[in-house]
N, C-alpha and C positions, 0 to 999 in steps of 0.2 A: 544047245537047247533052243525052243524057238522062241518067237518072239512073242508071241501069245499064247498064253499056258496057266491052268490052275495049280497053284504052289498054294498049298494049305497054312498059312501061318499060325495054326496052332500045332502042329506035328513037321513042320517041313517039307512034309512029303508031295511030291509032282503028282500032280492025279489025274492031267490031260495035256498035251497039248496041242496047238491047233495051227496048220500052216498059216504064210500070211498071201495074202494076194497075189495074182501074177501081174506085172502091167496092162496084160491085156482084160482081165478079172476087172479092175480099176477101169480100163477104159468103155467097159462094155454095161458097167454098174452106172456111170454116169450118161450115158446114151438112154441106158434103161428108164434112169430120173429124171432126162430130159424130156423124152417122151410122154412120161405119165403126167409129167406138171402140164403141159400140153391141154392134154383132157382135163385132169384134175383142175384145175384153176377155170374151168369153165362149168365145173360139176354144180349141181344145185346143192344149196346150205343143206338141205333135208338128208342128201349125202353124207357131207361130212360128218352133220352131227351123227349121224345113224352110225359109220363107222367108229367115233369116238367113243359113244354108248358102248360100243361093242367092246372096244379095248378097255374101258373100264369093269366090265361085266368079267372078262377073262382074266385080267388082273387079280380082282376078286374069288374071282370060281382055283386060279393056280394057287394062291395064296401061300399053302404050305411050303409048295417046291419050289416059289420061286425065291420062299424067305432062305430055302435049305440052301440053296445055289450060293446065294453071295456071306452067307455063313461059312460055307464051305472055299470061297473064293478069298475073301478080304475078310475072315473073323469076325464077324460083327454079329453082336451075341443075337439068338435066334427073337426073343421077344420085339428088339428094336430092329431087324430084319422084316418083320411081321408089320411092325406100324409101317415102318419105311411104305411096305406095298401096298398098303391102305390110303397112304396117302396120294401115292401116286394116282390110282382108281379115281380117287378125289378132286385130280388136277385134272385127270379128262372127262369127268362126270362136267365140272366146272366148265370147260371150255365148251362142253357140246351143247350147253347150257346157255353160256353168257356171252358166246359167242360171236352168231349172227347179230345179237342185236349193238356188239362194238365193231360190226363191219359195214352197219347203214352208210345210207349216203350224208354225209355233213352240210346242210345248207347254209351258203356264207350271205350274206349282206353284202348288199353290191352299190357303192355311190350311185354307178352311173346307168342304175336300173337294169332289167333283163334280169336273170338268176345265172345262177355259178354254185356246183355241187365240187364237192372233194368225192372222189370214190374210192374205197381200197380194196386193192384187188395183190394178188400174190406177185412175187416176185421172179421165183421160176425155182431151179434147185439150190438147197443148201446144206452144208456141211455142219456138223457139227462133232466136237472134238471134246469126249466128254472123260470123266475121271473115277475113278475106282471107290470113293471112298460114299457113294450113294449113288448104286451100279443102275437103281432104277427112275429114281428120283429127278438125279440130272441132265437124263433125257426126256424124262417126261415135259418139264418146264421149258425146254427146247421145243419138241416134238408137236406136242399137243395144239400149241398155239399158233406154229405154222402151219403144219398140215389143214387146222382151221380157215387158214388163209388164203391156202391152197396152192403152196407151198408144197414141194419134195424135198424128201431128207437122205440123205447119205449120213451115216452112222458112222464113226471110228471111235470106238471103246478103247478103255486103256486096256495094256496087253495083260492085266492081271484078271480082266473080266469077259474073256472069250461065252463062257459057258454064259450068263446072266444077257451079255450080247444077242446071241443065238435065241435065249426063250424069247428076247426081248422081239427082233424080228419074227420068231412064228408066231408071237402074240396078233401083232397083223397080219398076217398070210391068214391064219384061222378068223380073223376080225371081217375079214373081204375087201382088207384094201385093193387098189389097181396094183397091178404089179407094177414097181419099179416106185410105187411112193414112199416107201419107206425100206433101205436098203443098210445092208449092215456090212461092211468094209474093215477087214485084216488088213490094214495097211501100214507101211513103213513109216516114217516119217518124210522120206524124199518122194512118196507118191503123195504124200498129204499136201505138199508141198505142189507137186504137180497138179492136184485136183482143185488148190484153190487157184493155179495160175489157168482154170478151164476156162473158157469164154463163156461155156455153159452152168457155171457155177455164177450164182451171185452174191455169193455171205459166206460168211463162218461164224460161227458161236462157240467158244473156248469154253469148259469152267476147270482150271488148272491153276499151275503154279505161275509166278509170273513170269519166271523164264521161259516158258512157255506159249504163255499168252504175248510178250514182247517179239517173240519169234514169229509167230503167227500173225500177227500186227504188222511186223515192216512186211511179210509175202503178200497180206491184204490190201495195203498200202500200196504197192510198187503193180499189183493187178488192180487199182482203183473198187478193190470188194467191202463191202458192207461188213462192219464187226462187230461183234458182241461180247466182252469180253468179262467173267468173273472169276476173279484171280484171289491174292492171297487176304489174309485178313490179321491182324492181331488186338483183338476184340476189347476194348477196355469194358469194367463192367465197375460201375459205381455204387459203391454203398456209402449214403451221407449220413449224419447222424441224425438224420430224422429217420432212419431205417426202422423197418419191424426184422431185426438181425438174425431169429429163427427162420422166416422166410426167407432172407437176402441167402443166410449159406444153403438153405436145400436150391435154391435156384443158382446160385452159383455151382453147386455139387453138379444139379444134369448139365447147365449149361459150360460147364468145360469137362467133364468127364464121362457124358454122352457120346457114343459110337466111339468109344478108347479117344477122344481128346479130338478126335482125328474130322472134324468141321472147320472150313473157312470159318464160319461167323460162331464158333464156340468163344465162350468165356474168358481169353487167356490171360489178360491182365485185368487183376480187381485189385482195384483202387478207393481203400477206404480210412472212413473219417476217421480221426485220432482219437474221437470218444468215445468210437463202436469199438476200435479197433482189436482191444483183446477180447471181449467178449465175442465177436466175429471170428475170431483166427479159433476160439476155444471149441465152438461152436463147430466153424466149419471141418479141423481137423477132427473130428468127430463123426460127424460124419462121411468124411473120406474114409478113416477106418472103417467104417460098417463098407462099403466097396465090394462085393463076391467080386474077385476075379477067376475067374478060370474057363472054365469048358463052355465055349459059346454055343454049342447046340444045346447046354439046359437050360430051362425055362427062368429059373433066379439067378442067373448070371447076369452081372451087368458089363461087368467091362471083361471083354478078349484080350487076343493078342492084337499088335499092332497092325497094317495090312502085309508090312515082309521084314525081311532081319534088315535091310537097307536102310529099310525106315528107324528101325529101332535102333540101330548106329546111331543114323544121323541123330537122333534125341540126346543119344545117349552123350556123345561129343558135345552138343550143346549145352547139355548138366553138368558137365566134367567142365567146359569151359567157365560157368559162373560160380560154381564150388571153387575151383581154384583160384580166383577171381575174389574170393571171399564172402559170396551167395554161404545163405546158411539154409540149410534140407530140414525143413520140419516135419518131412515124414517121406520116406520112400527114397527116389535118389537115383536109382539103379535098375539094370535089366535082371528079370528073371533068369536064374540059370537052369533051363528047362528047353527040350527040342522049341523049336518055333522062335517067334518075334515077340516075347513077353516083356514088359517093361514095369515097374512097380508105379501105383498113384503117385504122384508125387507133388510135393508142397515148396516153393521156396522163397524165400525170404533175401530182403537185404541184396535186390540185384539192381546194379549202380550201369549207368550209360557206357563202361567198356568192357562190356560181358553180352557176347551176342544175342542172349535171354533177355535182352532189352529193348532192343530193334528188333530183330527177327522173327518171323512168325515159329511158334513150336507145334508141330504138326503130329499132336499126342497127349499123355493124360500128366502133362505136367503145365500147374497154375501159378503165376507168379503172381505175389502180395505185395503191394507196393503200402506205404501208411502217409497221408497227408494231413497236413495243418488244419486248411480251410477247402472250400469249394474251388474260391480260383487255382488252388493247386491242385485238385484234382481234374480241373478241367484242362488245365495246361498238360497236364500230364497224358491226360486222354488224348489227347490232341496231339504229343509230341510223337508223331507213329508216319512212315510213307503210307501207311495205309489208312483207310478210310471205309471199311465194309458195315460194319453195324456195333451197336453197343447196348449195353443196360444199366438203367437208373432205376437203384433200390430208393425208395423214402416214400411215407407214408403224408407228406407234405405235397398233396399234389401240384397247387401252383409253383411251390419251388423244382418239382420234379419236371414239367413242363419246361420252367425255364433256361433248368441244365440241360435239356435234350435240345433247346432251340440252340446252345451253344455249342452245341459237341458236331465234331468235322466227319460227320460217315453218312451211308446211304440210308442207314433205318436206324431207329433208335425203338428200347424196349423197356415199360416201364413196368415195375412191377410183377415181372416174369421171365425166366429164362428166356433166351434169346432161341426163336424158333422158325414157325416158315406154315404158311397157309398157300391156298391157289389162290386167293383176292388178293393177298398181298404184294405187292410187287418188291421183287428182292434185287439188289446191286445196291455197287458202291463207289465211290469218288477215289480221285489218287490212284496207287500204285494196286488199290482193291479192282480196280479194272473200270470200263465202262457199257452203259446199256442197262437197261431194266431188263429182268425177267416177270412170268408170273402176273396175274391180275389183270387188268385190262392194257397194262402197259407194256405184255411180254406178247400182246398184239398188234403192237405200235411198231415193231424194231423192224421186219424183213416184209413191210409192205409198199407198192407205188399207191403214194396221196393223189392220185389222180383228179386234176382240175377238168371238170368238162363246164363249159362259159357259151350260155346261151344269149346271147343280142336280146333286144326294146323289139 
């Protein structure tokens, strides 16, 4: 089978697959982005934006097909398929937008008189190495803000998203970019490897697992290339007893049970007060039972299947590990037994520091309840994670809610709402959650020369 290929996980069934590159394909795609940065990076703003416009315009006008594509790709039921590409529209509306005016020249203060400007100007080509489980998303936040920069991209999609890949690059080619700015790469992992040790490469931007992303770090490293890395997450989510506890479980419900469990920064461990706490757990397993799962091309379907049965193992070994362990299942537990990578909601309780549902990130629609004393314990607790991506602070106590997010160790904190994602916002995280901002005016910062130019008295 190849290495790139659409496997339906809701039926099993292979419905394309797609060679992967030859080395010479690989060598000739980067030749192509070397040249186009060339011009590109000397193109006028009115350019870019105008292409950007474009690609958000088409994003919009494909809508259907391209929500059908990664439904049909990685399950993700059709309604949050649909925002997904809404939003992405959004991110390059936002950059064609907010743009130019976060790439003016920065005028410094100078003791010793004369002036001294910072200019930012692109860096030349970059890779980016993106992931299945938000086929359009995760490039977009990549994409959008370098090509801005004027910046060339090389694309390498996981091999689960060929097809979403492909619309993604005609999206440009019909948009008018120059050829060779935007290029989309079937590659190996030893030519990924090859392309970042290119002289004509100057970055990679990861958003993956963190083996992944640690792998990709030492080859960037040992080539002296620029990184960006958004890796794993296991998200604590705090409900205090000053909570509004109807609110806290519907925003606990999307935020871990949104796109099948399957987000870095979803909900995974909520951590709540001893006072909330059964009226919370009564609450929230409630509405977990209301949950459609099933057929993600209907419209009231919320949660699919997982993105493959791999995936749905690996969960499953992980539940099996803190059940036995002595985790207690307050609702679900278990994989569907039905073609595809089906997995049930699942609730669990009572999981103690040697049950890998404790450290480990769960990459799926299973939430673990933890119940604490006071605040310091639930902040210790949030805290006690390698990870550091983002979190949520329920309580209707807004200085106290302030406070616990100035304590808690992650890149974003969310109060009073499920844990989400804007294009102003700037999204990354601290620790083993990777490093670099994406997103907002910050996801403009990462693959630019700060260029000093220092005029004399």
């Amino acid at each position: 089978m190849s290495l790139y290929a659409v496997i339906n996980p809701a039926t099993g069934e292979t419905v394309k697959e797609y060679p992967t590159a030859t080395n010479a394909e690989i060598q000739a795609a980067v030749a192509s982005a070397d040249a186009a940065f060339k011009e590109w990076n000397k193109s006028p703003l009115t350019h870019r934006v105008k292409l950007l416009e474009r690609v958000a315009e088409l994003y919009t006008e494909r809508r259907d097909e391209l929500s059908a594509i990664v439904t049909r790709e990685m399950g993700k039921p059709i309604f949050q398929a649909q925002i997904e590409v809404d939003i992405v529209a959004s991110i390059y509306r936002y950059y064609a937008d907010k743009g130019p005016a976060f790439l003016e020249d920065e005028e410094l203060e100078v003791a010793a008189g004369g002036k001294a400007v910072v200019r930012k100007e692109g860096l030349g080509v970059l890779l980016g190495i993106m992931p299945w489980n938000f086929p359009y998303y995760q490039v977009a936040r990549f994409a959008a803000p370098n090509l801005m920069n004027g910046n060339t991209i090389l694309l390498k999609h996981a091999p689960q998203c060929p097809e979403s890949a492909l619309a993604m690059e005609q999206i440009f080619v019909d948009a008018g970019a120059p050829i060779g700015a935007y290029i989309n790469v079937f590659a190996t992992n030893e030519q990924v490897a090859d392309i970042i040790a290119d002289p004509r490469v100057q970055g990679v931007s990861l958003t993956g697992s963190e083996r992944a992303g640690s792998a990709v770090a030492e080859i960037a490293g040992r080539n002296l290339k620029k990184v960006v890395l958004e890796l794993g997450g296991s998200d604590p989510f705090l409900v205090l007893d000053s909570a509004d506890v109807d609110q806290a479980a519907t925003h606990a419900l999307f935020g871990r049970f949104g796109n099948t469990g399957q987000a870095c920064n979803a909900a995974k461990r909520i951590i709540v007060a001893d006072a909330v706490y059964d009226q919370f757990v009564e609450k929230f397993l409630t509405a977990v039972s209301s949950v459609k799962v099933g057929d993600p091309t209907e419209a009231d379907t919320f949660m699919g299947p997982l993105s493959s049965v791999a995936a749905r193992d690996s969960l499953a070994a992980q539940v099996d590990d803190a059940v036995t362990k002595g985790a207690t299942v307050l609702t679900g537990g278990n994989p569907i037994e039905q073609p595809g990578a089906w997995f049930q909601p699942t609730v669990l309780a009572g999981v103690t520091e040697d049950m890998r549902a404790f450290s480990e990130e769960l990459f799926g629609p299973v939430a673990v309840l933890h119940r604490v004393a006071s605040e310091d314990e639930a902040v210790e607790l949030a805290n006690n994670s390698v990870y550091g991506l983002g979190a949520v602070v329920q309580s209707t106590d807004a200085s106290k809610a302030q406070e616990i997010a100035n304590r808690l160790a992650t890149g974003m904190v969310y109060i009073n709402e499920a844990p989400g994602t804007a294009a102003e916002l700037p999204f990354g995280g601290i620790k083993r959650s990777g490093v670099g901002r994406e997103l907002g005016k910050y996801g403009m910062e990462e693959f630019v020369n700060r260029k000093l130019i220092r005029t004399g008295k």
